[in-house]
C-alpha positions in Angstrom: 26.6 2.4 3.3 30.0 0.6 3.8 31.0 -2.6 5.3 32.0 -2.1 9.3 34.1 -5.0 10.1 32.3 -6.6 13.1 28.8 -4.7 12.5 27.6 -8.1 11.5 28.4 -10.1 14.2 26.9 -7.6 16.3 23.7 -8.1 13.8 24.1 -11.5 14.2 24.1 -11.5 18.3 21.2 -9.1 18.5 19.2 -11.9 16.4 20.4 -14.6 18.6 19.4 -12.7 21.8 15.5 -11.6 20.5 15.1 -15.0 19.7 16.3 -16.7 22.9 13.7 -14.1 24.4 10.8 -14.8 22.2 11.6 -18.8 23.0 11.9 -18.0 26.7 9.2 -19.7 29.0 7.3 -17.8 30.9 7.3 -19.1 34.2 4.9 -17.4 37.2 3.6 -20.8 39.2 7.3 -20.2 41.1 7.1 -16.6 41.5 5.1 -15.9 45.1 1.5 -14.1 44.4 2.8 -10.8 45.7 5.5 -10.6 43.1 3.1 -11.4 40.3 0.8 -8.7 41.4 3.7 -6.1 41.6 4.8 -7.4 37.7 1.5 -6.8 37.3 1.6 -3.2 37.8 4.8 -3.0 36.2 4.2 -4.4 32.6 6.2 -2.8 29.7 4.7 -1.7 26.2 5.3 -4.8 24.6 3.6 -3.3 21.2 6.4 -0.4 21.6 9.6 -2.9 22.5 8.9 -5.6 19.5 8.5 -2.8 17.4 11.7 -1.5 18.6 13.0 -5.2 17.9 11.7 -5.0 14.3 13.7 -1.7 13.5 16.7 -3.1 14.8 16.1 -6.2 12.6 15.5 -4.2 9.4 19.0 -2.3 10.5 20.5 -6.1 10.8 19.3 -7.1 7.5 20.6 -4.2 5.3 24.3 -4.3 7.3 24.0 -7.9 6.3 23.0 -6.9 2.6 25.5 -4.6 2.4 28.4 -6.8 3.7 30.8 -7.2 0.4 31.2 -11.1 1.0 29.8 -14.1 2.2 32.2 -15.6 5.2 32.1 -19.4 4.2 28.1 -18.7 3.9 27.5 -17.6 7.7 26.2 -14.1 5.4 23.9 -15.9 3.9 22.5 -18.1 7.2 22.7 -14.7 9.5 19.9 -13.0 6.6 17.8 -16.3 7.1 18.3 -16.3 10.9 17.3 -12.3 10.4 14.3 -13.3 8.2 13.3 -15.4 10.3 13.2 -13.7 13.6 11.1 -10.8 11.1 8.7 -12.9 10.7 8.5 -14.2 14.6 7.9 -10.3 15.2 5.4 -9.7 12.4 3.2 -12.8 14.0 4.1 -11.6 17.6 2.8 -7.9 16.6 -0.5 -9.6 15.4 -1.2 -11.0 17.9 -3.6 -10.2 20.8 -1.6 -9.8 24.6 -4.7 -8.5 25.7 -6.4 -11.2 28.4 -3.7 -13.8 27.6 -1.4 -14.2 30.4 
């Protein structure tokens, strides 16, 4: 595979969006009971979108590998950002949604 200038970057902005999602609050005590009931009904696969998020991150991570230099070392902190957000999926993936709200 061959370096695509700005491939990376793009990497690097997917990371930096999954995690601002994964960190996001989840706030229902504001939304009116009729609304909640309605999300209720309307609740995505999470299993099937964090695994989605997890192929993309393996995608990240070899573009990143396969970049030919380091950039002043943002290469090397956009792997450990994409590590790291990995990892944040493997645990979230583990984990039981079931009866947690």
């Amino acid at each position: 595979m061959r370096y695509v200038p700005g491939k990376s970057i793009s990497a690097v902005v997917c990371v930096s969006a999954l995690c601002a999602f994964l960190a996001m609050p989840r706030v229902t005590a504001q939304v009116p009971s009729e609304k909640r009931a309605a999300a209720a009904q309307e609740k995505p696969n999470t299993q099937a979108l964090l695994q989605n998020a997890m192929t993309h991150l393996e995608e990240a991570r070899n573009d990143l590998k396969n970049a030919d230099t380091d950039k002043e070392g943002h290469k090397t902190k956009a792997e450990s950002s994409v590590d790291s957000a990995m990892n944040e999926v493997r645990a979230a993936l583990k984990a039981d949604y079931s009866g947690k709200k």
